[in-house]
N, C-alpha and C positions, 0 to 999 in steps of 0.2 A: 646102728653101730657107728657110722660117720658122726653121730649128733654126739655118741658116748667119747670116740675120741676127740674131739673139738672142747670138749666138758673137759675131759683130763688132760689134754697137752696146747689147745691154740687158748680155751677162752682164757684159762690165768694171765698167759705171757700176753693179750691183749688191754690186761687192766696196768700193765705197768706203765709208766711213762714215757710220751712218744712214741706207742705203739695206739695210733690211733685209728679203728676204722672206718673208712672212707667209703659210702654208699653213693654210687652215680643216679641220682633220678631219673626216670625215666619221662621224657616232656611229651605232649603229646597224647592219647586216646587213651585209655584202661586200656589197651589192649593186650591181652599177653599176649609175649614174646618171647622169642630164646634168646636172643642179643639186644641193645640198648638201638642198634645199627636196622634189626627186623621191625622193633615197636617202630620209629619215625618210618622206614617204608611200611608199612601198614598203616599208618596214617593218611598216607598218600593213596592208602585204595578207599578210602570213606568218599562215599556216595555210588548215585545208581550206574552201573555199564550194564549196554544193552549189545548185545552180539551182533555184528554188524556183517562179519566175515568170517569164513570158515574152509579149511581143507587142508588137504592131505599133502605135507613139506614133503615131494619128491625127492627133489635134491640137496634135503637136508639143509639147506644154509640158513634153518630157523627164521624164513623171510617167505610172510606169504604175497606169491606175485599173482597178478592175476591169471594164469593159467593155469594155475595150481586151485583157485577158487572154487567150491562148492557153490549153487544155487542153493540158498536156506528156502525153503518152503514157508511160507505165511501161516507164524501162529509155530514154527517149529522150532526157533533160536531157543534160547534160556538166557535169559537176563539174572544181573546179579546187584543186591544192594548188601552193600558195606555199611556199617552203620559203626558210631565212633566207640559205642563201650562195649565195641566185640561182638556182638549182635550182626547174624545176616541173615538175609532171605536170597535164596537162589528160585525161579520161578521161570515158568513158560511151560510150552505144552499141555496145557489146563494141570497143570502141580506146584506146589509151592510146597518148598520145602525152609523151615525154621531150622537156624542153626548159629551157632558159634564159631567165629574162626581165629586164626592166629596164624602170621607169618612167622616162618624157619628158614635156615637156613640148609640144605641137604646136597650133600657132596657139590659145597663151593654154588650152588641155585637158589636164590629165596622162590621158597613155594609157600603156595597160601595153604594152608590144611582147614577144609570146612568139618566140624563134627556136628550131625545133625541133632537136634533138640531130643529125637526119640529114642538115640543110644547114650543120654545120660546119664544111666545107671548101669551102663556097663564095667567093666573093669578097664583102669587106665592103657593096658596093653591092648585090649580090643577094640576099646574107642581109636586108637592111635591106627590099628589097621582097617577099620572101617571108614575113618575119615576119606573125604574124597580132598582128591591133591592136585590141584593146580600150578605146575610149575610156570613161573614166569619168566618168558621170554623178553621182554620191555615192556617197559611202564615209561612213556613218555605223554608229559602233558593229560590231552585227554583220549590217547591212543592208549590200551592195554593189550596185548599180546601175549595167550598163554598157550600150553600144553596142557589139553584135559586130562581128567583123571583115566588109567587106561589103556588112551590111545595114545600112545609116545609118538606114532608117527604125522600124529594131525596138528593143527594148529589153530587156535581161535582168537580173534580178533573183536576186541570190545570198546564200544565209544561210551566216554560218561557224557550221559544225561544231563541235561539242564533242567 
């Protein structure tokens, strides 16, 4: 319907002159994005982070201190690689999961949405609710700081890889 009214009222008054339209590239990874602003941060999560930190934000200030730290068990984190044409593997625990991701942006937080390789042939509404959702809390350097999928009140902490 949106494609029938752009047929009959925008594409015409687009061919006149000085009505020209103006496509922003997108620089940066294949990756899709919901905004031009999400693709370059998604750029910024290509390569490997490996969980380093982990626990449960007590007092909420999205800042995990060390008293608030879980001990991770050896062989129990989950590492995550970003790869630049949208491609990722999340992995640890003896599992490896193949999948696709794309950062959004969702009431005012970019979050990464991973959708795994095995639910693509679902319908785009179900894929969207089975994805797993990583909101992030900072991205600085080679610090990553998220909110798993889930557990709103934990907090995970990721170093990239060399």
């Amino acid at each position: 319907m949106k494609i029938l009214l752009f047929l009959l009222f925008g594409g015409p008054l687009s061919l006149l002159p000085g009505n020209k339209i103006h496509e922003k590239p997108i620089e940066g990874p294949s990756i899709s994005s919901s905004t031009h602003d999400d693709a370059i941060f998604a750029n910024e999560l290509v390569g490997q982070w490996k969980k380093i930190a982990g626990g449960e934000d007590a007092n909420k200030n999205r800042v995990l201190e060390e008293s608030e730290k879980m001990k991770l068990e050896p062989g129990a984190q989950d590492n995550l690689h970003f790869f630049s044409d949208g491609k990722c593997k999340v992995f640890g625990m003896d599992m490896e999961l193949k999948a696709t991701y794309t950062v959004k942006t969702v009431n005012g937080k970019k979050t990464i949405f991973i959708y795994a390789d095995d639910d693509a042939d679902l319908p785009k509404e179900d894929r969207e609710t089975s994805a797993l959702k990583f909101e992030i809390v900072s991205l600085q350097g080679d610090k990553l700081v998220v909110i798993p999928p889930t557990f709103n009140f934990l907090l995970g902490v990721y170093s990239r890889s060399k």
